[in-house]
C-alpha positions as CSV (number, residue, x, y, z in Angstrom):
1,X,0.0,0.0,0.0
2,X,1.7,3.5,-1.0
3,X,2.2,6.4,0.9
4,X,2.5,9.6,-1.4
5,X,2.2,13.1,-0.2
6,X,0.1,15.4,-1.8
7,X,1.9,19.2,-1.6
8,X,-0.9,22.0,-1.9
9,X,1.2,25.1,-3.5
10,X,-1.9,27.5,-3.2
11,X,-1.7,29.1,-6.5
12,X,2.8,28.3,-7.0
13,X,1.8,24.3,-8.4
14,X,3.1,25.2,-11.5
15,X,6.1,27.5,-10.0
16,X,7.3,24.6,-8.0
17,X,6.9,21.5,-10.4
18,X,9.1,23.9,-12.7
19,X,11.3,24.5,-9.8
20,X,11.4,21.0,-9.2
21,X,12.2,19.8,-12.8
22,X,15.4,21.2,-13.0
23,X,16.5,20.9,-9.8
24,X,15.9,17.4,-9.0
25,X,14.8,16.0,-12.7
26,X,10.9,15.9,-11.6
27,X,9.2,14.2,-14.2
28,X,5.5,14.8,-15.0
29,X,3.7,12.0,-15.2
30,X,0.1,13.8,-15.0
31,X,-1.3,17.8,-14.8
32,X,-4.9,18.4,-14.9
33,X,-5.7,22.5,-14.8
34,X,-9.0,23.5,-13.0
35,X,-10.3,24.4,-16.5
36,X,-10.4,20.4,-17.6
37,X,-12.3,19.0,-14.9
38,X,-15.2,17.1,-16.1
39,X,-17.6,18.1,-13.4
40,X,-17.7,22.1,-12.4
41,X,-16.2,23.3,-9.3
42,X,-19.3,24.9,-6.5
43,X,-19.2,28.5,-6.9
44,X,-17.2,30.5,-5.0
45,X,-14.7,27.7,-4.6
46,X,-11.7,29.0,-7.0
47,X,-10.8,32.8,-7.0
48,X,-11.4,34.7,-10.5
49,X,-8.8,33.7,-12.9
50,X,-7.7,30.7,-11.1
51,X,-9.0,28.5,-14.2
52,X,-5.5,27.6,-15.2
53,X,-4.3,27.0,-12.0
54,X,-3.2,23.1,-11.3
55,X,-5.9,20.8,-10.2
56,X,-3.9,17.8,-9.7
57,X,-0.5,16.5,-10.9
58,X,1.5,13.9,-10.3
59,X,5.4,14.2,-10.1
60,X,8.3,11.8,-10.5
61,X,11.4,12.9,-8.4
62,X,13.8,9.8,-7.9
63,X,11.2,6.9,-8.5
64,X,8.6,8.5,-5.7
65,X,5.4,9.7,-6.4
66,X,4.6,13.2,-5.2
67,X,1.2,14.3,-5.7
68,X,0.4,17.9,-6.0
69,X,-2.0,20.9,-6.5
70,X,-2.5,24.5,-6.3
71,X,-5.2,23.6,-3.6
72,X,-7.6,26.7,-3.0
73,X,-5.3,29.0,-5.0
74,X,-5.1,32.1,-2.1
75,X,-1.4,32.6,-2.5
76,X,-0.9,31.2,1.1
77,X,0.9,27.7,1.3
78,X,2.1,26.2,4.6
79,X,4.4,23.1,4.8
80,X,4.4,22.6,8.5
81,X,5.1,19.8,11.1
82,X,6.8,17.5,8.1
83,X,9.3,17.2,5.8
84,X,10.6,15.3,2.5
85,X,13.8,13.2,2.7
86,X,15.7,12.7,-0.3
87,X,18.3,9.7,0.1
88,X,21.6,10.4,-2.7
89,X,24.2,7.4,-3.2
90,X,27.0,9.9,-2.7
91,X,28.0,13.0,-0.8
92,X,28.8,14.5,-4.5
93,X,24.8,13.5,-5.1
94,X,23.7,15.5,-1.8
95,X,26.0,18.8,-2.5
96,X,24.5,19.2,-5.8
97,X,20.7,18.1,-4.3
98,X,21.2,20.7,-1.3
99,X,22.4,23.1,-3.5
100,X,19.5,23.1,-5.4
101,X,16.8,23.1,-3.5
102,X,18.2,25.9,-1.3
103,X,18.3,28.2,-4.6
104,X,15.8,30.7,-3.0
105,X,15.9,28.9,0.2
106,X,16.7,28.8,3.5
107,X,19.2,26.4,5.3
108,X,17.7,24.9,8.2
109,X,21.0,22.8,9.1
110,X,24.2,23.0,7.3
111,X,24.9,19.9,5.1
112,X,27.8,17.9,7.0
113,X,29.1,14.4,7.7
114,X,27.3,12.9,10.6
115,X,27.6,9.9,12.6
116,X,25.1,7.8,10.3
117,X,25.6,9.9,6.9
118,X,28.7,11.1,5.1
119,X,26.5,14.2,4.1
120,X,23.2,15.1,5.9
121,X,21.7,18.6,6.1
122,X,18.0,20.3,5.9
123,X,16.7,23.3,3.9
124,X,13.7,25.1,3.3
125,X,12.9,25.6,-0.4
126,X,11.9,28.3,-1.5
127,X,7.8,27.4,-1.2
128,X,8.0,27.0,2.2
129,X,8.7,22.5,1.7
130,X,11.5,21.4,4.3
131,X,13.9,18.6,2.6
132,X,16.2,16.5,4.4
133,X,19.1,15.1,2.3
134,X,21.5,12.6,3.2
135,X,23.9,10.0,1.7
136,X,22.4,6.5,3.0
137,X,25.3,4.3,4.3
C-alpha cells in the first residue's frame, strides 16, 4: 500500500513542479488544470482567474510519487510539522541536491558528515517544503 504526499502550493503548483524539474529531474507524469475538470467546481470555490491553476498533478522525483495541486489558489501555502527526505548514493549527489533546493531557500542545518551519513543537512525551499538530504550508508 503506497504512501505519497500530496503538496498544496496554493496558487505556485506550476512554479514549483518547474522548480522541481530542473532541480531534482521531476518528471511529469500527469497535470490536470481547474479548466479540464469534467464536473464544475461549486461557486465561489476558486478565485477569478484561477481556471488555469493546477488541479492535480503527479510528479516523479527519484522513483517516488509526489502528488500535488494548487489547492484553493489564495497565495498562502504552509508546509508545517513534516518534511521530504531525499536519500543520494553519494556525498557528490547531496552537495548538488542541497544546493539546489536551497536556490531561493533557507538552510535549516548545514549539510555535513554525521555519525550515520557522510552528508546530511535540511533546507527550506523556497515554497515554504522542508527537505532532508542525506547520503544512506
Amino acid at each position: 500500500m503506497p504512501l505519497q504526499p500530496y503538496l498544496f502550493f496554493d496558487g505556485r503548483c506550476e512554479e514549483a513542479i518547474d522548480f522541481y524539474k530542473a532541480k531534482l529531474g521531476a518528471e511529469v507524469k500527469m497535470l490536470m488544470r481547474f479548466s479540464e475538470s469534467p464536473e464544475p467546481h461549486p461557486p465561489g470555490r476558486l478565485p477569478p482567474g484561477a481556471e488555469n491553476k493546477v488541479m492535480h498533478a503527479e510528479l516523479s522525483i527519484a522513483g517516488n510519487t509526489v502528488l500535488c495541486s494548487d489547492g484553493h489558489c489564495q497565495g498562502k501555502p504552509s508546509f508545517q510539522g513534516f518534511a521530504l527526505t531525499i536519500i543520494v548514493p553519494s556525498a557528490a549527489d547531496a552537495d548538488r541536491v542541497f544546493a539546489g533546493l536551497n536556490d531561493g531557500g533557507e538552510v535549516r542545518m548545514p549539510l555535513a558528515k554525521t555519525f550515520f551519513s557522510a552528508r546530511f543537512g535540511m533546507v527550506q525551499d523556497r515554497f515554504g517544503v522542508s527537505w532532508m538530504v542525506y547520503v544512506a550508508k
